[in-house]
N, C-alpha and C positions, 0 to 999 in steps of 0.2 A: 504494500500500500504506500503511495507518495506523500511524502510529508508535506505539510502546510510548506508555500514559501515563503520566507523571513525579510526582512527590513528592517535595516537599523540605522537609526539615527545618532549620531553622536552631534552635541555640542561643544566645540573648542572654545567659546567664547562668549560671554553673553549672560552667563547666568549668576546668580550673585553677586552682578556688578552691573555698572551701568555705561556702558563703551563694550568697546573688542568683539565686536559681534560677527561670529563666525558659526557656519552648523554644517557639517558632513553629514550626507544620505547616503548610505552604502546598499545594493540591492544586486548579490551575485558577485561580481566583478569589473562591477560600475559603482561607480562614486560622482557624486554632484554637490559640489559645496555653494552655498548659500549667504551671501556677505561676506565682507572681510575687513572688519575695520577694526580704527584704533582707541585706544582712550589713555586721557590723560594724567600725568601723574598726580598720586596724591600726595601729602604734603610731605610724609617720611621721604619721598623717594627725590634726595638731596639728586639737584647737578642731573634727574633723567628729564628728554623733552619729551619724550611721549612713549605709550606703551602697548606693544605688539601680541596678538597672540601666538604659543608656541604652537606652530604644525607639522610636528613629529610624526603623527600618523598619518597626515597626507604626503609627507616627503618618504615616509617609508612606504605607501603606495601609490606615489607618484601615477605607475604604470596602468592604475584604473581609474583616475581621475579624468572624467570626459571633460568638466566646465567648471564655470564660475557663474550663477546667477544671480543679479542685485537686486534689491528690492529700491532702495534710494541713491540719493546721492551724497548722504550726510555723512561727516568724517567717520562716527562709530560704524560705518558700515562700509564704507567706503577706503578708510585712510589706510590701512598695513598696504593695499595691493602693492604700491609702487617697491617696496623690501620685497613682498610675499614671490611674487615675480620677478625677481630674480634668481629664485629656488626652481619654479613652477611655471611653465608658459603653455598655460590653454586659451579655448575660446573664451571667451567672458560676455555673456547676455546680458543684457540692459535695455532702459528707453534711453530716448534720446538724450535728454538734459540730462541724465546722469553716467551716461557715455561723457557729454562737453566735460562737465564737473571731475571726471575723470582722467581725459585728457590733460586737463588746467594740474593736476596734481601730478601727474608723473611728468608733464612738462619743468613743473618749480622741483621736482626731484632731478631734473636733468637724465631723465631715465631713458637710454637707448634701444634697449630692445625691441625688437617687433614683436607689437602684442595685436591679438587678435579679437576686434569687438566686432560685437555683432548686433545691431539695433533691433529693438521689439517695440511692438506696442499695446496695448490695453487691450484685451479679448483673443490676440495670437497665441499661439501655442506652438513649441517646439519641439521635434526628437533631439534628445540627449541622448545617449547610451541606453538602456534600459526605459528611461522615463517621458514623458509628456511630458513637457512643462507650460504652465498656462499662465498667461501673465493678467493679474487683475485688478482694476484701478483701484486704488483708494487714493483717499486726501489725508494729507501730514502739512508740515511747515517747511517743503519744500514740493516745486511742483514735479510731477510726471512720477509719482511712488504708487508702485503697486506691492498685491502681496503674490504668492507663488503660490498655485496649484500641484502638484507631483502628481499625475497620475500611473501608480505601477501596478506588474502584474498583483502584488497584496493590496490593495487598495487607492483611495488617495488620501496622499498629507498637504493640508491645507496650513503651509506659512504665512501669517495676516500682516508678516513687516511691522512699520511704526505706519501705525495707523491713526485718524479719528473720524469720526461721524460728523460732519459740517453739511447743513443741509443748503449754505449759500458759500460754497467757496469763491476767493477771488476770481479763478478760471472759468468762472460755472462746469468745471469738472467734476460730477456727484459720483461718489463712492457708488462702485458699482452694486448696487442691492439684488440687481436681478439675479447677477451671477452666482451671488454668495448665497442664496436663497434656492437657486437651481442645483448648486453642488450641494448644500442639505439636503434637500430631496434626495437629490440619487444618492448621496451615503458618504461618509466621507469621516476615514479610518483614525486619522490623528490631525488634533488638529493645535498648533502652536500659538500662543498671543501674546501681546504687546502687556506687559504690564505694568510701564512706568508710572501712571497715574492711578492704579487702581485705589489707594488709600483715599483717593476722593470723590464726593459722591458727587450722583448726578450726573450733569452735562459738561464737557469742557466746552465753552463758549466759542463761534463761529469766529475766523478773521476779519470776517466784514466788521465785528466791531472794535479792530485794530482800527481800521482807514477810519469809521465816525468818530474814533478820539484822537485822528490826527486831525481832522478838520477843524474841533471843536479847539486844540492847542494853536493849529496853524491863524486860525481867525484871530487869537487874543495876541501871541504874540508879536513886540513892538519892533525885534531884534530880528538874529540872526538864529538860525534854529541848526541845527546839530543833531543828526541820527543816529545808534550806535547799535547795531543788529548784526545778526549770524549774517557772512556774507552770502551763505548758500540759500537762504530764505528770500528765493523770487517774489515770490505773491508780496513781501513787503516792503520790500525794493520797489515792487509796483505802483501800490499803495502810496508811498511816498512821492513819487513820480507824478500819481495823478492828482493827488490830491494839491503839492506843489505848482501844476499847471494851474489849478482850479483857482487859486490863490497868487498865480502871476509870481510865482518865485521861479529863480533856474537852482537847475542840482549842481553839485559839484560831487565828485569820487572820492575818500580818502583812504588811503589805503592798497597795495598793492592786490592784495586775496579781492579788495570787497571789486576792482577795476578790475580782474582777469573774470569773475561771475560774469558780469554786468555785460562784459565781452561776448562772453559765450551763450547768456542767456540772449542777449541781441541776436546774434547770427543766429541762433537755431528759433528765434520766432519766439520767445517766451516771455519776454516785455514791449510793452505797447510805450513808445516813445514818442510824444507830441515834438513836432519839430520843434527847432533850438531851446528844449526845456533843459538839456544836460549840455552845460558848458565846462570847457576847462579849468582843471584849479585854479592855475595859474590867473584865469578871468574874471575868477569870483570878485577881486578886491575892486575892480573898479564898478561893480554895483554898488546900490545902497542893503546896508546890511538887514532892514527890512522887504527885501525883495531876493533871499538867499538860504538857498539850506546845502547842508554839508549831510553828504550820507557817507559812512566811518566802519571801520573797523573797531572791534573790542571793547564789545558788550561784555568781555568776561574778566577785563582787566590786563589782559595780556600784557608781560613786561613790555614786548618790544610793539605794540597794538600802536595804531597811528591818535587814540583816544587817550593813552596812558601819554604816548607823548605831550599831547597839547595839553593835560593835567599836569605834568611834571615841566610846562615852559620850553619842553625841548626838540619840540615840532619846528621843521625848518619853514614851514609855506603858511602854520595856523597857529595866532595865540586866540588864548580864549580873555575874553573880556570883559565886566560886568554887564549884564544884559542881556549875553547870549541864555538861547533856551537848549538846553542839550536834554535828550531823549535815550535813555537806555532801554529798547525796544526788545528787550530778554530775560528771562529768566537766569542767574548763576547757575552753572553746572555743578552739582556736590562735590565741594571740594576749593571751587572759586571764590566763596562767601567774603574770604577777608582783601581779596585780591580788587573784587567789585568796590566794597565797600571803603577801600582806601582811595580809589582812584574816585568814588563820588566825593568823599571828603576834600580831596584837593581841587576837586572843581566848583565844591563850593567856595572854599577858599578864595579863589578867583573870582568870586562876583557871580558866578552864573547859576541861574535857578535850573535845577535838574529834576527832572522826572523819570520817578526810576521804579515805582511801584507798582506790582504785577496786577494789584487791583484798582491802578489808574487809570488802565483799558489802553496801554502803549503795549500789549505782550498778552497773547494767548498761547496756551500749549499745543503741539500739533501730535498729545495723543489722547487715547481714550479714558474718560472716565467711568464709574461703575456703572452707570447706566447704557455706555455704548458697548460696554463690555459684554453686560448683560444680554442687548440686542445683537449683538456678533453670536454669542452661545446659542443664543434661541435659534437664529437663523440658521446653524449649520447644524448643533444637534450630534456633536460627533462621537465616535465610539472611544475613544479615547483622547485626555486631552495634556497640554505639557506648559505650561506657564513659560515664559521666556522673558526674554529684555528686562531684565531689573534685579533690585538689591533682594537680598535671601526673604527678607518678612514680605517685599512685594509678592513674589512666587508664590508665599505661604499664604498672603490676603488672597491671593489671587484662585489659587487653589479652593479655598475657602467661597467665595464667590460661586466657583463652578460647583460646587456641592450643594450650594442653595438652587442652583437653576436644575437638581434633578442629576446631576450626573456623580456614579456611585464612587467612592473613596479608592476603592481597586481597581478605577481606568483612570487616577489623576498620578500624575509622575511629577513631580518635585525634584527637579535633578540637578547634576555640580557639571559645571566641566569639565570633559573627560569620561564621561559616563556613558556607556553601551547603552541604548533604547533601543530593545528588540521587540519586532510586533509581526504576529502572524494576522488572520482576518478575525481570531477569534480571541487573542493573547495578547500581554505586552507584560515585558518585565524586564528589570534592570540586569541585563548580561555580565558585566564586567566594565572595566575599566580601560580606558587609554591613555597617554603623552597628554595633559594641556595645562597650559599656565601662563606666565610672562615673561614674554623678551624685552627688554628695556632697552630702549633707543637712547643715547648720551653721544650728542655730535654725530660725529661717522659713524661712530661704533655701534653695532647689530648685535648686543646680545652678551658683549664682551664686561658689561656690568653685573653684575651679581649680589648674592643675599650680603656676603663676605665684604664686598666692597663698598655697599650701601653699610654695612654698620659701621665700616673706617671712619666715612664720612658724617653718619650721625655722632661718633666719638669726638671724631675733629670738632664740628661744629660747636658740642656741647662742652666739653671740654679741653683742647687744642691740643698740644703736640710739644713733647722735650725732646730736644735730640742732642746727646749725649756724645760727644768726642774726643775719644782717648786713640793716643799713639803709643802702641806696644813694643818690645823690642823682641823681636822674632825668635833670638834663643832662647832667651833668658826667661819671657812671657811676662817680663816689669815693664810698665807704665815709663815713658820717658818723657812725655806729654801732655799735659791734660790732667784731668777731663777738663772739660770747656763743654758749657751747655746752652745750646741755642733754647729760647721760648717762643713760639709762636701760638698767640690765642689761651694760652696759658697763667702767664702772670708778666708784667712790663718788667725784665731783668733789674732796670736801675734801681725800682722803687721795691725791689725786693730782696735786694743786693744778701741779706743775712738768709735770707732761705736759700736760693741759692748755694752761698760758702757750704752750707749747711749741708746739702746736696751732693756736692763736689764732693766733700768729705765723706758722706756713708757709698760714694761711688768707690772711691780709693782704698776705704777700708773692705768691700768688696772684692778689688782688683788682690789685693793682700791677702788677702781669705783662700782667693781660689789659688796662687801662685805656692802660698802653705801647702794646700790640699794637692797639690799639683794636678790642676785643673787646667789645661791648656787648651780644649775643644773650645772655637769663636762661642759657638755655638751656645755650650752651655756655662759660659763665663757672658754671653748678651743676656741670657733666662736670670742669672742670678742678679746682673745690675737693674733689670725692668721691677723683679719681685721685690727687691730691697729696697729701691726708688719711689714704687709703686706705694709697697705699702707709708714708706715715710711720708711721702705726697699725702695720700689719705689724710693719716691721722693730722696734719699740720692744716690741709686746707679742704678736707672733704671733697675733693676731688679727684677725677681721676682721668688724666692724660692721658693722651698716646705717647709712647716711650718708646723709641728708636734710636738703642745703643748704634754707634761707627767707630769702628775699631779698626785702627792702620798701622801697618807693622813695617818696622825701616830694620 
């Protein structure tokens, strides 16, 4: 008798956190991965720019990976490919605008290879390797985001992406309900969601009423107005755009990321641009500053954000000046909180009134809340379901949620990255385990950081660094020099001059110690002056350096 056949899903990325979104489908000896993006460091992670999923399992089966398919074009889903592909070069599926957005990113990587996209659109469907893949509209905070149908021989798995239910998007693009509603019907095996927002009830509020509180700000103010939004968020780039025409302002660009969007969404048709509404920076000054808005990078505070500049004075083309109205048209990502909140503080500093509050109607969320969650469940009805996209208690609300709409505790999976999801037509259960976790990006370097070197740098920072240098005499193993002890971040030498001496001394009587014992390995004559040092340090200042004995032999 033929056994049921199997599917398995693995998550590399995505789940107890919120970035790195990544998902392998394995069915036979086909594999189709699902996003690939990045997300940002948290605060421990001294000196990383950004941070990668590890795809050890895909590189150890490189040879049955047919594709790449995306859902959007935002960086957690988006950002690794430009490294990932370097490892890995398949097809890679998308719509359009997040093919440009795409482009825009391995181009600012300087990335050479030939890579292979291939355009889709809303209701298409493709052969992969083993699977159908159907592409389906939804609306998020960026435009042309669908979610992904799998149709396989075990059934189908329905990934909903970053979703929300807006029943007047800017595009008039409606989340496509027929279709979600037709794959209910016929059945539909697993199914995956969004669950960033689930902790709030309700409705997430439509964009349209982002553009009526720019109008309502654009009308009052007397000055110069300042936008400061995700560069990837079209619809409010638009928004801006139109409602600036409406009001006889021109735009100006700032920002390198928010000018290559704006590029790409032009050419591929995805902002409606009233002639001479977007003039050059450069052009802005010779308007008057009530007839002028600046649309910006670094709503999140980014050190190097063209926003943090003109906060910190050191913007070369923009100062800010009392009167300006500056607009933070976003949400903080967890983790940006003190980074937003320093750069509003210095811009109030400068005179200018900012509006930055998500319940000032400049920032809606572009996912679901419990109520569309709840209408996505109804609508599909599936036989098993998997929480995705969010921090561990999201998955568990979320989970939670689905058991009130009726679906039993032994088809909801709660799962980590790295975990086997095996599903027959009638089963599913946690198989095993694989490879996943973080590669940390620092500069060039891919990976070449680690747990080891992230706690140097917390020690550094927290406590600094003695480096201890003694010159040895190669036969004899006596001291002919030294010590001498550099401090950095540690204590200012001069104004410490007697701890120090102090120092020096239980070094030397160290060095005397082991030349008695006739101790002559580097090795363990450096262990003895770090533990000697170490603990002296302690008990004198309750702290505790980094200790880096150099020992030179003439």
């Amino acid at each position: 008798m033929a056994r049921d056949p199997k599917i398995n899903i693995i998550p590399l990325g995505g789940l107890g956190e919120i970035g790195k979104n990544i998902m392998a489908v394995r069915f036979g000896n086909d594999i189709l991965i699902i996003d690939c993006g990045l997300m940002f460091p948290e605060e421990e992670m001294l000196g990383i720019d950004i941070v990668i999923p590890d795809i050890s399992y895909i590189l150890e089966h490189r040879d049955l990976v047919r594709g790449i398919v995306l859902t959007h074009g935002h960086e957690d889903h988006i950002g690794a490919l430009p490294y990932i592909l370097q490892q890995i070069n398949v097809p890679i599926y998308g719509t359009k605008l997040t093919l440009g957005l795409l482009q825009v990113k391995l181009a600012e990587q300087e990335f050479d290879n030939k890579v292979i996209l291939r355009t889709v659109k809303p209701r298409d469907t493709v052969r992969i390797g083993a699977f159908t893949v159907e592409f389906i509209r939804v609306s998020h905070s960026v435009a042309d985001a669908v979610a992904i149908a799998l149709h396989t021989p075990v059934g189908t798995i329905l990934h909903t992406g970053d979703f929300k239910i807006d029943h007047t998007p800017v595009d008039g693009e409606v989340i496509d309900f027929h279709r979600f509603a037709a794959l209910g019907e016929k059945g539909v095996l697993v199914m995956l969601s969004d669950s960033t927002n689930v902790e709030r009830e309700g409705y997430t509020r439509s964009e349209k009423i982002v553009g009526d509180t720019f109008d309502r700000i654009f009308r009052n103010a007397k000055n110069r107005i300042i936008i400061a939004t995700f560069a990837s968020n079209v619809h409010r780039i638009q928004q801006v755009i139109h409602t600036a025409y409406k009001h006889d302002r021109k735009v100006a660009i700032v920002g390198r990321s928010m000018a290559n969007v704006v590029n790409v969404a032009l050419e591929l048709g995805y902002l409606d641009v009233p002639p001479g509404t977007v003039v050059d920076l450069e052009d802005i000054d010779r308007l008057p500053a009530n007839r002028t808005v600046l649309l910006s990078t670094g709503s999140q505070g980014e050190p190097m954000s063209a926003l943090t500049r003109m906060a910190l004075g050191s913007h070369r083309q923009v100062n800010i000046v009392p009167g300006d109205t500056i607009i933070l048209s976003a949400t903080p990502i967890p983790g940006n909180e003190k980074l937003v909140a320093r750069i509003i503080d210095q811009l109030l500093r400068r005179g200018a009134h900012v509006i930055y509050e998500e319940s000032s109607g400049v920032h809606v969320s572009g996912h679901p809340s419990q109520e569309e969650l709840k209408m996505m469940l109804n609508l599909i009805r599936p036989k098993f379901f998997v929480p995705i996209h969010g921090e561990y208690r999201m998955l568990i609300k979320h989970a939670e949620l689905a058991q009130e709409m009726g679906i039993p505790p032994n088809r909801i999976f709660v799962a980590e990255n790295g975990q086997v999801l095996e599903f027959t037509r009638k089963s599913g259960r946690i198989a095993g385990k694989v490879t996943a976790g973080r590669v940390l990006v620092d500069g060039l370097g891919v990976g070449d950081v680690g747990n080891i070197v992230l706690r140097d740098r917390k020690q550094l920072a927290q406590d600094g660094i003695l480096i201890v240098v003694v010159t040895m005499d190669k036969d004899s193993g006596l001291a002919v020099a030294g010590p001498d002890i550099v401090s950095r971040g540690f204590v200012y030498v001069r104004e410490s001059e007697e701890l120090m001496e102090v120092a020096k001394e239980r070094v030397r009587q160290t060095l005397e110690k082991c030349a008695k014992h006739n101790i002559v390995e580097w090795a363990a004559i450096k262990a003895e002056i770090r533990d000697v040092l170490g603990r002296f340090l302690y008990e004198r200042t309750g702290r505790r350096p980094m200790i880096l004995p150099i020992l030179m032999d003439v």
